[in-house]
N, C-alpha and C positions, 0 to 999 in steps of 0.2 A: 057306358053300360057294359061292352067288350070285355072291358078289365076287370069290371066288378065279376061278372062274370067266369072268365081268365080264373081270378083269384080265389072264388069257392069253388072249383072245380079242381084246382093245385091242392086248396087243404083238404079238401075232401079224401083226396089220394091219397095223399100225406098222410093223413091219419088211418087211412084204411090200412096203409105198406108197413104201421109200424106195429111191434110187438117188444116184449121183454127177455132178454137174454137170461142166463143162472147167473149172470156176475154182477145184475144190478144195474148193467148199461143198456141202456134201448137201442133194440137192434132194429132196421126194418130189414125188408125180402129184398132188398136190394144190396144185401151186407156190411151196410154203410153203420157206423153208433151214433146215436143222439145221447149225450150227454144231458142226466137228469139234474134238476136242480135242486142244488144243498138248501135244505129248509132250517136255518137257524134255530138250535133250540130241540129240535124233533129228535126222535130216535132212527133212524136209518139202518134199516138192515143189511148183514151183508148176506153172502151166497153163502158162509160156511154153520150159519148159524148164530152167529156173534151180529151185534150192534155196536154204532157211537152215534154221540150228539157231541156237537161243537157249539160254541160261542167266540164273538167276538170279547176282548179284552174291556173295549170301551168302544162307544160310538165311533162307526168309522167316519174317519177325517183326516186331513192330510197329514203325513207324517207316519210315525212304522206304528201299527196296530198289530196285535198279536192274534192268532187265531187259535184258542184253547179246544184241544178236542178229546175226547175222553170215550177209550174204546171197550165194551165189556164181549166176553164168550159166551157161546152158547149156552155154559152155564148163568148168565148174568151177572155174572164175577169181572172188578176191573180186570182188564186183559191188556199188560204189556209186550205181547210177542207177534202184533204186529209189524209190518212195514209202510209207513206211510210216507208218501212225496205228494209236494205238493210245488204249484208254478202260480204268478200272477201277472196280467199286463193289461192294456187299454188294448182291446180287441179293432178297434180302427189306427191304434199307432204300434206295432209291433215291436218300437226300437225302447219300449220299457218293458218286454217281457223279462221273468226274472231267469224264466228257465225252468227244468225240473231240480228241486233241493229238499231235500230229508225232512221230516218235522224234529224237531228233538223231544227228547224223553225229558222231563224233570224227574224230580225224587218222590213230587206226591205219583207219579205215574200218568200224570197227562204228558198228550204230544202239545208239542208249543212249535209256529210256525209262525213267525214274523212278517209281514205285509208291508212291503213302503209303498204309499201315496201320496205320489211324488208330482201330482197337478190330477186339477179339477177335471171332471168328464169322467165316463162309462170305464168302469174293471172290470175284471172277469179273474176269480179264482181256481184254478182247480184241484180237487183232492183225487188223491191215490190210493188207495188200501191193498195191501198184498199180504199174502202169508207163504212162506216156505218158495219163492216165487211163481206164486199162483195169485194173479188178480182177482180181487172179491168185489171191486167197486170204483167205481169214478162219477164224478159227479162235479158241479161246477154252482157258483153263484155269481151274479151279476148284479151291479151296483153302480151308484152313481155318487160321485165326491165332490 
């Protein structure tokens, strides 16, 4: 009963300490970021005015899955001038992290970011958004293979 206890009284907190930064990342009063989650398919704003939505390529599953993400401007105009990094790894096994690595531009003007899943068990994606290098967004998805 202690723990149960213990434990709405930690989220309660938790949720009180926390707020929204201008760049998209949850900040709480502690200055600490919580990383929000990338909602497949949604439009996600950023801080400068501009939006993306991403998709995966195909159902994720082992092997390299692409991550297609497609970013418009304020105006709601595709918008190729941003900067976008992105990293993956098994959040309990840190020795497949990939690291931070660029998305690439194609010619229709999406970012394209390749994804190896590389054994079964919990990922964790994350994207980067910048422009002029000013961060507008981070954001992260978690999934299971």
């Amino acid at each position: 009963m202690k723990r149960i206890l213990a434990a709405a009284v930690f989220f309660a907190a938790l949720s009180a300490c926390s707020k929204t930064s201008d760049t998209g990342v949850a900040v709480n009063t502690e200055g600490t970021t919580e990383v929000p989650e990338l909602r497949e398919g949604a439009d996600i704003p950023l801080s400068d005015g501009g939006r993306f939505s991403w998709k995966f390529s195909e159902k994720p599953k082992l092997g390299v899955i692409i991550v297609n993400l497609q970013a418009f401007g304020p105006d709601g105009k595709p918008d190729t001038g941003y900067a976008l990094e992105g990293e993956y790894g098994m959040p309990s096994m840190p020795y497949h992290d990939s690291g931070p690595r660029p998305f690439i531009l194609n010619r229709k003007g999406h970012y394209l970011f390749p994804v190896e899943f590389s054994m079964a068990g919990e990922w964790e994606i994350v994207v980067r958004v910048s422009r002029d290098g000013k961060a507008l967004y981070e954001g992260r998805k978690l999934l299971t293979i």
